[in-house]
C-alpha positions in Angstrom: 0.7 -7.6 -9.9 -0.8 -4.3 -10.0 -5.3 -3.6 -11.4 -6.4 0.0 -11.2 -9.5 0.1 -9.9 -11.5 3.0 -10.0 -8.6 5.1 -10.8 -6.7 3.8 -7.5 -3.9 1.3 -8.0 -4.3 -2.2 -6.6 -1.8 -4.9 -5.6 -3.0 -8.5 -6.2 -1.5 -12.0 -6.2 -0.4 -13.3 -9.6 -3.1 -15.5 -10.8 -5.9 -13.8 -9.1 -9.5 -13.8 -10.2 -12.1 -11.4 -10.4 -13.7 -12.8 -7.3 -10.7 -12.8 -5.7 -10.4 -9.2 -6.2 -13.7 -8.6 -5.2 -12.9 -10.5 -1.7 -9.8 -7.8 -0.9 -12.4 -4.9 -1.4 -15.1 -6.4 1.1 -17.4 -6.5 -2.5 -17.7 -10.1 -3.0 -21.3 -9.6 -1.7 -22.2 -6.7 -2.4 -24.9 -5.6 -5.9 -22.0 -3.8 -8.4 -21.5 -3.9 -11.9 -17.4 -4.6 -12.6 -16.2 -3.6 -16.4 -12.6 -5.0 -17.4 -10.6 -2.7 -19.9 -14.1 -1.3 -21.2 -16.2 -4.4 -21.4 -18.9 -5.8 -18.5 -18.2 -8.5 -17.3 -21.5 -10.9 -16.4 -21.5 -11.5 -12.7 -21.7 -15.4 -13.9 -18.4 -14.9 -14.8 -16.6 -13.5 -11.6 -15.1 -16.7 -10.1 -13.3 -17.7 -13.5 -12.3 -14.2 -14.8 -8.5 -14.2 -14.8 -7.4 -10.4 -14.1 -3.7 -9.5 -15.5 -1.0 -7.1 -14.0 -2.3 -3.1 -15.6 -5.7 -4.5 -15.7 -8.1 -1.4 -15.5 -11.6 -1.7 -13.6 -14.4 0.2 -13.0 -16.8 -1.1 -9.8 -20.3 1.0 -9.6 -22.9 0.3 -6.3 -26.2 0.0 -7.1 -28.0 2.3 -5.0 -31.7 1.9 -4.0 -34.2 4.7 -3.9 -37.6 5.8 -4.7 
C-alpha cells in the first residue's frame, strides 16, 4: 500500500501501523508530532494506529533552541 508522507509517496505492508511506519523512517525514536488526514494523532496511540493505502501524513521534528 501506498501513505504520502510529507508530500513524498511511501510504500508500506498492508496492515501496517503507525509505529510501523515510523520504524521504515528511522523515527520510531525520535520527538515528532504525526497528523493522519488532518487530525494529531496522540503518541499513546502510535503502536495501534492502523494506517490505510492514500493515507496522508504530516511528520514535524521538534527542534531545541534557546
Amino acid at each position: 500500500m501506498q501513505v504520502t508522507v510529507n508530500g513524498d509517496t511511501v510504500q508500506l505492508d498492508p496492515g501496517s501501523s503507525l509505529v510501523d511506519l515510523l520504524r521504515q523512517l528511522h523515527l520510531a525514536d525520535a520527538k515528532i508530532a504525526v497528523e493522519l488526514n488532518h487530525a494529531i494523532v496522540p503518541r499513546s496511540q502510535y503502536q495501534e494506529q492502523a494506517l490505510q493505502d492514500h493515507d496522508q501524513l504530516e511528520i514535524v521534528h521538534a527542534i531545541g533552541g534557546g
